[in-house]
Backbone atoms as SQL, in Angstrom:
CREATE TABLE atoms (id INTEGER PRIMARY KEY, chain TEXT, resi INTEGER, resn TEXT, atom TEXT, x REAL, y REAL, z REAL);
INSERT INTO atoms VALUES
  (1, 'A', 1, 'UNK', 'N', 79.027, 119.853, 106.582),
  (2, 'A', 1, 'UNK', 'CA', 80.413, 119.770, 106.969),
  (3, 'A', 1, 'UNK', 'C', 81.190, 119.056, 105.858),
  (4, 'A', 2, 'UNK', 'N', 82.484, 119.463, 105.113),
  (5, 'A', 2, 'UNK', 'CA', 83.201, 119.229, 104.371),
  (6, 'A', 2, 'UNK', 'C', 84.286, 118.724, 105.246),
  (7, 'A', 3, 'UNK', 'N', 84.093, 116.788, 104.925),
  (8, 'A', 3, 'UNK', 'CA', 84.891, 115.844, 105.278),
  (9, 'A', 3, 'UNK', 'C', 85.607, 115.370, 104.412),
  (10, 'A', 4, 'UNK', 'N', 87.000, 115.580, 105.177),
  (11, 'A', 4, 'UNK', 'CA', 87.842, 115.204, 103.898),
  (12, 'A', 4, 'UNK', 'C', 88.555, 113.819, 104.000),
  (13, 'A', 5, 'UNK', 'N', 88.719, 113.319, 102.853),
  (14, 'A', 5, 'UNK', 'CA', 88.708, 110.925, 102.689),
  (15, 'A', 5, 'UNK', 'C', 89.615, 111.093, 103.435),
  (16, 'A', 6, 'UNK', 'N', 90.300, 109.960, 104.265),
  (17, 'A', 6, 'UNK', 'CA', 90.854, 109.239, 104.912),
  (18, 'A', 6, 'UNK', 'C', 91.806, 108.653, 104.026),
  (19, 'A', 7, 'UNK', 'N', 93.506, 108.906, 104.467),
  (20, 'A', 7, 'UNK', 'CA', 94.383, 108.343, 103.853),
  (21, 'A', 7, 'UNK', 'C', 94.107, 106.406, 103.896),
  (22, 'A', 8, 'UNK', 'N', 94.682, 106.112, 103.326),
  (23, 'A', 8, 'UNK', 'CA', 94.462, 104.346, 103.071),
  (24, 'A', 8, 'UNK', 'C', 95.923, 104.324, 102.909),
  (25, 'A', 9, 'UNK', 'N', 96.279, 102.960, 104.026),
  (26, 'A', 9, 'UNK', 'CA', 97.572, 102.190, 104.313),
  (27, 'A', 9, 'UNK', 'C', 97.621, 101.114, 103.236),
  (28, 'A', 10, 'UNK', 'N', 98.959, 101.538, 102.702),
  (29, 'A', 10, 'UNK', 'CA', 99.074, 100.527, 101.450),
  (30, 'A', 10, 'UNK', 'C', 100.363, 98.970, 101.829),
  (31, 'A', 11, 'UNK', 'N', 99.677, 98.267, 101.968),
  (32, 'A', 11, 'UNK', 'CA', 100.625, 97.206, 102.723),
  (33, 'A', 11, 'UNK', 'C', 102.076, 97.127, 101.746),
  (34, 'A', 12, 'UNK', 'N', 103.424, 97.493, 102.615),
  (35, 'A', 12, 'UNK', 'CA', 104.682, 97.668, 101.292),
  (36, 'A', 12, 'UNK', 'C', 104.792, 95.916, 100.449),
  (37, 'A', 13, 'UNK', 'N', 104.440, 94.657, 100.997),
  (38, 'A', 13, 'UNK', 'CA', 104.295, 93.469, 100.412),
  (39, 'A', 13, 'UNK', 'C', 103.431, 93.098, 99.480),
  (40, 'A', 14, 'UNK', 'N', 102.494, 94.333, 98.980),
  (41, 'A', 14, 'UNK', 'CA', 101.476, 94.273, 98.185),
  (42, 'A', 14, 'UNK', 'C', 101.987, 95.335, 96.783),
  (43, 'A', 15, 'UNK', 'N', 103.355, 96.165, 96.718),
  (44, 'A', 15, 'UNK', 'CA', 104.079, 97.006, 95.792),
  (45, 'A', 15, 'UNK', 'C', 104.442, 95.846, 95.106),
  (46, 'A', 16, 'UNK', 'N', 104.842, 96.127, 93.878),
  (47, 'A', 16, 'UNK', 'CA', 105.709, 95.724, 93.005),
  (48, 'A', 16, 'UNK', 'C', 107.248, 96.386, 93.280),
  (49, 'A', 17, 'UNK', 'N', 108.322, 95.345, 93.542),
  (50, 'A', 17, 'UNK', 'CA', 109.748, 95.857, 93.913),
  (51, 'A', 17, 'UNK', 'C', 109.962, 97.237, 92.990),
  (52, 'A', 18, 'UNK', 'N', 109.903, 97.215, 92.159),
  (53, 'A', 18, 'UNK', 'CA', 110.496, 98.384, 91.283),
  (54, 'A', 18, 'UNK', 'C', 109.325, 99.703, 91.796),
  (55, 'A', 19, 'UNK', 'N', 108.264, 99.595, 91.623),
  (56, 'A', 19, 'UNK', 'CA', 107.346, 100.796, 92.480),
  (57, 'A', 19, 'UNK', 'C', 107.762, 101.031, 93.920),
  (58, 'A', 20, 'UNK', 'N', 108.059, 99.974, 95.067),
  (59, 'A', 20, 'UNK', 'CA', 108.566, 100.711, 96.283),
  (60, 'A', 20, 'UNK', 'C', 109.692, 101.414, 95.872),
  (61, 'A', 21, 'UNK', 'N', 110.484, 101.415, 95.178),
  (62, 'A', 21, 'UNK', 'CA', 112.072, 101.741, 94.833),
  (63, 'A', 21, 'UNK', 'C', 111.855, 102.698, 94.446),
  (64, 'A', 22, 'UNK', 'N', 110.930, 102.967, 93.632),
  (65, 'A', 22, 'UNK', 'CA', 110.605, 104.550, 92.988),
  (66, 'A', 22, 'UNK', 'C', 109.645, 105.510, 94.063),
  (67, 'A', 23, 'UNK', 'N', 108.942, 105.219, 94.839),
  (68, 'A', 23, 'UNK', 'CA', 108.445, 105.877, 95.787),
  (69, 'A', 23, 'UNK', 'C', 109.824, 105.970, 97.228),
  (70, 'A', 24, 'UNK', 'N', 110.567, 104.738, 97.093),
  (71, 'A', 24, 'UNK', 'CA', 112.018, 105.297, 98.113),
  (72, 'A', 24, 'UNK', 'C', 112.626, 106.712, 97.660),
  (73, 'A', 25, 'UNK', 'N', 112.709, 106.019, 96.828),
  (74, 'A', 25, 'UNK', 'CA', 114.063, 107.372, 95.883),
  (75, 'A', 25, 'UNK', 'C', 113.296, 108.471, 95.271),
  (76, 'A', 26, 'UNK', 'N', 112.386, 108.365, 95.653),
  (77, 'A', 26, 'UNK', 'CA', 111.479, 109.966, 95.454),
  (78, 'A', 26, 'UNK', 'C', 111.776, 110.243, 96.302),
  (79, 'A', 27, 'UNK', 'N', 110.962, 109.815, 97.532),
  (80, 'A', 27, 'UNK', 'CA', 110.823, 109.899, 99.213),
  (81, 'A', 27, 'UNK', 'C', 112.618, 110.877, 99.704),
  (82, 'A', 28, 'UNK', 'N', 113.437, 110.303, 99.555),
  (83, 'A', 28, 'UNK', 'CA', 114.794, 110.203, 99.838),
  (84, 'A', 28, 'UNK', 'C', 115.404, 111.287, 98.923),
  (85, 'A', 29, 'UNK', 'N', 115.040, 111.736, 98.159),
  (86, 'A', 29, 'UNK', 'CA', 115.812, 113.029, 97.150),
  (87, 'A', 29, 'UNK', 'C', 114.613, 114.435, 97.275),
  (88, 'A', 30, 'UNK', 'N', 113.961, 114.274, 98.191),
  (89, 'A', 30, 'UNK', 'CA', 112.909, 115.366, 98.285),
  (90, 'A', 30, 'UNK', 'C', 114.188, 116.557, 98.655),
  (91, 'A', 31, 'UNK', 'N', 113.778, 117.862, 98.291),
  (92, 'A', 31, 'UNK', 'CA', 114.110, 118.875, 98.608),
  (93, 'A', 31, 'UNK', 'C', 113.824, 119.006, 100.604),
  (94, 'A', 32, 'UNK', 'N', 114.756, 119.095, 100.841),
  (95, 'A', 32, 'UNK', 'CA', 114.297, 119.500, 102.642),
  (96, 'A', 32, 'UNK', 'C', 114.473, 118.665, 103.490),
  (97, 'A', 33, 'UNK', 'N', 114.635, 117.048, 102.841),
  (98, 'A', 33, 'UNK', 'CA', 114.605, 115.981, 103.788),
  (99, 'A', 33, 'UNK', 'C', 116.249, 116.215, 104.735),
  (100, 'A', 34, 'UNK', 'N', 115.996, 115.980, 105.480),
  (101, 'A', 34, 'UNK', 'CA', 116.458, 116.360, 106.755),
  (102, 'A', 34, 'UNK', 'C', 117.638, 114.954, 107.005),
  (103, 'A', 35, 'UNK', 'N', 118.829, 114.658, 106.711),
  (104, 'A', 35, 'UNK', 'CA', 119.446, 113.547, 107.427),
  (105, 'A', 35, 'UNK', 'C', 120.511, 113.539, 108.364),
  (106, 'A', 36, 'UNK', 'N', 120.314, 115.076, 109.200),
  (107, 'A', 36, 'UNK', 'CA', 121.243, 115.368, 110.147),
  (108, 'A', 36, 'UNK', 'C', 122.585, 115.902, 109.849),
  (109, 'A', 37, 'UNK', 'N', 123.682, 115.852, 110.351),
  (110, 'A', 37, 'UNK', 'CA', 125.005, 116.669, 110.084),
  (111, 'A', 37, 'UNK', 'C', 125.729, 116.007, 108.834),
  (112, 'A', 38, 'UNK', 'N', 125.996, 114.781, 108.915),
  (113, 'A', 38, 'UNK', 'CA', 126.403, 113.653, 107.950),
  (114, 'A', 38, 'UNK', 'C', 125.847, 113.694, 106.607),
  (115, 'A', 39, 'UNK', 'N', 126.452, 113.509, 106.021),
  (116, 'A', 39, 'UNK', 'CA', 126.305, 113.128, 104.153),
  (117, 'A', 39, 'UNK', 'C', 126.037, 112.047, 104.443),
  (118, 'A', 40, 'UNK', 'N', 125.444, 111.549, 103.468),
  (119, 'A', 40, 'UNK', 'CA', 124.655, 110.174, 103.370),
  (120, 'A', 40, 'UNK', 'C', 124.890, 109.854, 101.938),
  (121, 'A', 41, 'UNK', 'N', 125.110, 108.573, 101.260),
  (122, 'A', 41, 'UNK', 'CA', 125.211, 108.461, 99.711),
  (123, 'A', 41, 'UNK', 'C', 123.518, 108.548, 99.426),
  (124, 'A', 42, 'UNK', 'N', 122.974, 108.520, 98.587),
  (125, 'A', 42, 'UNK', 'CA', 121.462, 107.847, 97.487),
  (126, 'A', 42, 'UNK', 'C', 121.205, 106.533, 98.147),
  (127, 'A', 43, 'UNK', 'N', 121.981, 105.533, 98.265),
  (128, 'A', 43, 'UNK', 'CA', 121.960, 104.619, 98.701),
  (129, 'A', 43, 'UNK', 'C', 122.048, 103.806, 100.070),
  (130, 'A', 44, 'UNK', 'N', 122.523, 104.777, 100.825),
  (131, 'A', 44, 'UNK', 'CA', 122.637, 104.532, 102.065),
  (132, 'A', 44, 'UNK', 'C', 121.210, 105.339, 102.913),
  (133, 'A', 45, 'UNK', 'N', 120.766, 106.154, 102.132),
  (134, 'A', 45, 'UNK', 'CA', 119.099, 106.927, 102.697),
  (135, 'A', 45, 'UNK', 'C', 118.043, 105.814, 102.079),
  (136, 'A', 46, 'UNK', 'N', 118.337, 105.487, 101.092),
  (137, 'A', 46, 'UNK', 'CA', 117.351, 104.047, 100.893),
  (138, 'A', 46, 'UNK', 'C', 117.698, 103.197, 101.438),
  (139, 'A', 47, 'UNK', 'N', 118.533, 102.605, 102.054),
  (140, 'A', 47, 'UNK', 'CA', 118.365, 101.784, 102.618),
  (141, 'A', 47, 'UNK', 'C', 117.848, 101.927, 104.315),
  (142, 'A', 48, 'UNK', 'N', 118.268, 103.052, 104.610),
  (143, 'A', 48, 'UNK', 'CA', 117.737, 103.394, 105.995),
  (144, 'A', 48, 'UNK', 'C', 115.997, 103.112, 105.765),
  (145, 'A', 49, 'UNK', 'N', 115.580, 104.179, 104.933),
  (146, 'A', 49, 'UNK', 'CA', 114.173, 104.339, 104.729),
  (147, 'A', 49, 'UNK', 'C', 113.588, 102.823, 104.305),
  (148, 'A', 50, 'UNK', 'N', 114.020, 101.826, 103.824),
  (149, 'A', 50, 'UNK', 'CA', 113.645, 100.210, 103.357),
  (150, 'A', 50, 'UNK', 'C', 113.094, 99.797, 104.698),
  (151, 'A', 51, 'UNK', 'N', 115.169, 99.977, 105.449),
  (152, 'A', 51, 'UNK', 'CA', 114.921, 99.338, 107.004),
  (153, 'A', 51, 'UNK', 'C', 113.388, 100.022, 107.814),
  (154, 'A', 52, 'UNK', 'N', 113.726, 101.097, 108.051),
  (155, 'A', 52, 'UNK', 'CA', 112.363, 101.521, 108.517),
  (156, 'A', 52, 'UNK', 'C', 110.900, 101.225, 107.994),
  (157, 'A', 53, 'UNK', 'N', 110.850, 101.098, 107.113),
  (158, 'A', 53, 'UNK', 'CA', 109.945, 100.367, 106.011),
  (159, 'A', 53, 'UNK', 'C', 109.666, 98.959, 106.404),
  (160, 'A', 54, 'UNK', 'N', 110.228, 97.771, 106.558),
  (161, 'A', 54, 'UNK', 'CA', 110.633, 96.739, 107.285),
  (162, 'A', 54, 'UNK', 'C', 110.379, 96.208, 108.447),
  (163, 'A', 55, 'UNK', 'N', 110.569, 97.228, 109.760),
  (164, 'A', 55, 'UNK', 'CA', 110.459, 97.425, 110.892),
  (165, 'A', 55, 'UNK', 'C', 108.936, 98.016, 111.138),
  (166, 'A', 56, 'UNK', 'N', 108.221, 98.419, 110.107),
  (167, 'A', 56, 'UNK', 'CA', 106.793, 99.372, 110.484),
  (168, 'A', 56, 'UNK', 'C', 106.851, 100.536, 111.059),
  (169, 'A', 57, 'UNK', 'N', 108.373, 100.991, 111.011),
  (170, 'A', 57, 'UNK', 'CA', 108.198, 102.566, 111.723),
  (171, 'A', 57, 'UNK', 'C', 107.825, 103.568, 110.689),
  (172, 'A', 58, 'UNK', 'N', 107.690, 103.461, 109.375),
  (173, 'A', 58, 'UNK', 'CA', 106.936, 104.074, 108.119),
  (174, 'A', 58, 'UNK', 'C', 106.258, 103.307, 107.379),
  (175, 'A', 59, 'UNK', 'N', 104.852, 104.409, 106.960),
  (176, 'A', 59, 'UNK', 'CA', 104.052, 103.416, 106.171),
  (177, 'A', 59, 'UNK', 'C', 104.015, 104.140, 104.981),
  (178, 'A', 60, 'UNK', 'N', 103.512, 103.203, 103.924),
  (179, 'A', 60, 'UNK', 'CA', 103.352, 103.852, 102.539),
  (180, 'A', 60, 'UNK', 'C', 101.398, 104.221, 102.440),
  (181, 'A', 61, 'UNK', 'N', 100.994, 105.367, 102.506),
  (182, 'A', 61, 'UNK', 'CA', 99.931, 106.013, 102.305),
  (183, 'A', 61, 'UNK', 'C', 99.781, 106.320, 101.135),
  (184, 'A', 62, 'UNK', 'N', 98.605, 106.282, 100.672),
  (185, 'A', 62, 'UNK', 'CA', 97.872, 106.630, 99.872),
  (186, 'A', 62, 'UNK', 'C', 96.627, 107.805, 99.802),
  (187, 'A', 63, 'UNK', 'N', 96.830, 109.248, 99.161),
  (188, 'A', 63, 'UNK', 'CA', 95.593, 109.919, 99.599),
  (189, 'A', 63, 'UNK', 'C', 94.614, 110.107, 98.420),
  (190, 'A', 64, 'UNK', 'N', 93.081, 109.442, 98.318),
  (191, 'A', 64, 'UNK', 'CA', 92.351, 109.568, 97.821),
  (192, 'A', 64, 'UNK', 'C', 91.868, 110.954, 96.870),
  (193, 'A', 65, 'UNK', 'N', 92.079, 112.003, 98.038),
  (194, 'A', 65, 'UNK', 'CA', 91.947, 113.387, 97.280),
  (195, 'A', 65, 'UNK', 'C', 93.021, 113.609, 96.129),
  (196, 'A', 66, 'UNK', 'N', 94.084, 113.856, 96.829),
  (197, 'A', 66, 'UNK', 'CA', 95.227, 114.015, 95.468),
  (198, 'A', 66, 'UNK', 'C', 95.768, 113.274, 94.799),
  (199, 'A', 67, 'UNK', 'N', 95.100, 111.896, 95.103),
  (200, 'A', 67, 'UNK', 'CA', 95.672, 110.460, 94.316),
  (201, 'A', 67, 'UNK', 'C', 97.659, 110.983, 94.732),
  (202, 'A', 68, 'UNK', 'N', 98.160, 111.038, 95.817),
  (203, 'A', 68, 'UNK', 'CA', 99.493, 111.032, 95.391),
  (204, 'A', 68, 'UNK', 'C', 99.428, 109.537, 96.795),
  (205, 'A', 69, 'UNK', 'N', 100.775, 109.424, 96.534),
  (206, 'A', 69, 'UNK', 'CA', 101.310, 108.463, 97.534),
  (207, 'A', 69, 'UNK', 'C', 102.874, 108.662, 97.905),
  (208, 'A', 70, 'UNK', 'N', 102.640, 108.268, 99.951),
  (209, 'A', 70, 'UNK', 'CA', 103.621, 109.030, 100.402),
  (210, 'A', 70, 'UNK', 'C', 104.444, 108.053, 101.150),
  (211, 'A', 71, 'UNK', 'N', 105.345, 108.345, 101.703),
  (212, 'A', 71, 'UNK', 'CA', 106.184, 107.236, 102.898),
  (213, 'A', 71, 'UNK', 'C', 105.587, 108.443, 104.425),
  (214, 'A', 72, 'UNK', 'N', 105.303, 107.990, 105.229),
  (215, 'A', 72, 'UNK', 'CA', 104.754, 108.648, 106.743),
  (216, 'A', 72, 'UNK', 'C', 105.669, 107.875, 107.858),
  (217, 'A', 73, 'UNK', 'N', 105.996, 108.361, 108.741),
  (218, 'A', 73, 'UNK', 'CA', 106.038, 107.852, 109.986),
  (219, 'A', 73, 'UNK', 'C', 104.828, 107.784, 110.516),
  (220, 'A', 74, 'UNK', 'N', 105.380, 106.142, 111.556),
  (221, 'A', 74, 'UNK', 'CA', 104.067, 105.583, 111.839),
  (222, 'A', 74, 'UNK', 'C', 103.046, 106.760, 112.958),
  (223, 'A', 75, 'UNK', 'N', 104.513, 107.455, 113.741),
  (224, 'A', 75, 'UNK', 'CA', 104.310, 108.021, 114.565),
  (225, 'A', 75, 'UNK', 'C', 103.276, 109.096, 114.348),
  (226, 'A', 76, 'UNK', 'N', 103.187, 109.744, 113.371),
  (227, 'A', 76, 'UNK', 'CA', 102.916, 110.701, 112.622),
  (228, 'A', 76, 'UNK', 'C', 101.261, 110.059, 112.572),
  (229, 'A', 77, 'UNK', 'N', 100.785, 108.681, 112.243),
  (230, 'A', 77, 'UNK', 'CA', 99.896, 108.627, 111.297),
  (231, 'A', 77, 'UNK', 'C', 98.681, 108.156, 112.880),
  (232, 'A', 78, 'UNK', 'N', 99.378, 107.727, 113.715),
  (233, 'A', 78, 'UNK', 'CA', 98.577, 107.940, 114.986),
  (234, 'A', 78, 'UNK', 'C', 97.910, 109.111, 115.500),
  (235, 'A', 79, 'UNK', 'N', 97.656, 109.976, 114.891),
  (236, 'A', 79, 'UNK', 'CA', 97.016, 111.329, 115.327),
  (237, 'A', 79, 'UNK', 'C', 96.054, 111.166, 114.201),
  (238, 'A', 80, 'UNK', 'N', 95.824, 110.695, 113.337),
  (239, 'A', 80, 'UNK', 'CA', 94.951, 110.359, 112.193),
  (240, 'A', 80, 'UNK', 'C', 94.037, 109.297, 112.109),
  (241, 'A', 81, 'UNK', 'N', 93.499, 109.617, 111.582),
  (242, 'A', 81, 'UNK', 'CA', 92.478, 108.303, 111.404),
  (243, 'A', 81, 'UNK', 'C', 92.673, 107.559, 110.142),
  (244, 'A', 82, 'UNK', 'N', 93.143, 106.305, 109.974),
  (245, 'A', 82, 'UNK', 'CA', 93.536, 105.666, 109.374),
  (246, 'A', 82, 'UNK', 'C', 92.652, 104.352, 108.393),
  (247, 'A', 83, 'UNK', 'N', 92.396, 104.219, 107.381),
  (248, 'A', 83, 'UNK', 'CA', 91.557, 103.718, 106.648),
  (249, 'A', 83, 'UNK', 'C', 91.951, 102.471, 106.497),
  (250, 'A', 84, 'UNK', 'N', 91.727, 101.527, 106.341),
  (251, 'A', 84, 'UNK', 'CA', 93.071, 99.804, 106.319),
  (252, 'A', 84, 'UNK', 'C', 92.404, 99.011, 105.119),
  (253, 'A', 85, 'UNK', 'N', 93.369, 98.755, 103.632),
  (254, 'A', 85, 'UNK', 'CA', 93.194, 98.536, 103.143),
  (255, 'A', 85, 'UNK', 'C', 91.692, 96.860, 103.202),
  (256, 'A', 86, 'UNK', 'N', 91.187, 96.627, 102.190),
  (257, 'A', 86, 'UNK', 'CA', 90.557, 95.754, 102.163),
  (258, 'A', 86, 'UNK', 'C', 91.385, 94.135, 101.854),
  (259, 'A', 87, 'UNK', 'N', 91.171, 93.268, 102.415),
  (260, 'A', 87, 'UNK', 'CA', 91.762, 92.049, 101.987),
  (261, 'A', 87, 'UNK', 'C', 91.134, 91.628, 100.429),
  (262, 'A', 88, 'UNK', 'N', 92.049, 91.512, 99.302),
  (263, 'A', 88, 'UNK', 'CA', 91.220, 90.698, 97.997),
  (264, 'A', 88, 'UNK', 'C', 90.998, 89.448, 98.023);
């Protein structure tokens, strides 16, 4: 059986400020992202996505296979099995 790794939760207090900022503003200028009827500035979708960030309703993942890293809802990551980083 071909098991595939387990995303790993990357604690956002363990980023370097300028790396969360660049995984926001990736996250936030994706083609498709969805912010309802309203225009939103660059800046006002990062900051939503921070707040949520903040609050634990999104986590920053990490996937082993494609080495990429993502922003998830938490909601989302409860149907998954979830890997939890190691304490250093």
């Amino acid at each position: 059986m071909n098991r595939s790794p387990q995303l790993v939760e990357v604690p956002v207090d363990r980023l370097k400020p300028e790396i969360l900022e660049s995984l926001v503003e990736e996250f936030v200028t994706r083609s498709g992202t969805d912010y309802g009827d309203k225009e939103h500035t660059l800046e006002q979708k990062k900051a939503a996505v921070l707040r949520a960030l903040g609050l634990g309703e999104v986590a920053v993942v990490f996937d082993p296979e494609t080495e990429l890293t993502n922003l998830v809802p938490r909601d989302d990551l409860r149907a998954q099995s979830m890997q939890k980083p190691t304490p250093r």
